[in-house]
C-alpha angles and dihedrals in degrees: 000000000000087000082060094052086035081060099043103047087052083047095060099031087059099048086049092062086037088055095043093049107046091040120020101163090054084047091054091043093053090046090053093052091053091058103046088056095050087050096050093051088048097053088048089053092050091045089045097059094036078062091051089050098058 
């Protein structure tokens, strides 16, 4: 079992370099968008126990 994650790890790890090197910009847009996200649902979280507070 640990040869299977080994692979895949190897797997993912390689089509994120693919990705990165044959389009940057679409990398970069797609990394963005993953942050933004993080950030929204952090923002929600933190709003949500301020409400708890009051």
């Amino acid at each position: 079992m640990a040869q299977v994650k080994k692979i895949a790890l190897y797997v993912i790890v390689g089509f994120v370099l693919y990705t990165i090197i044959t389009s940057p910009a679409r990398a970069a847009d797609l990394v963005q968008v993953g942050f933004e996200g993080i950030a929204s649902a952090a923002q929600g979280v933190g709003e949500f126990m301020s409400e708890l507070i009051k």
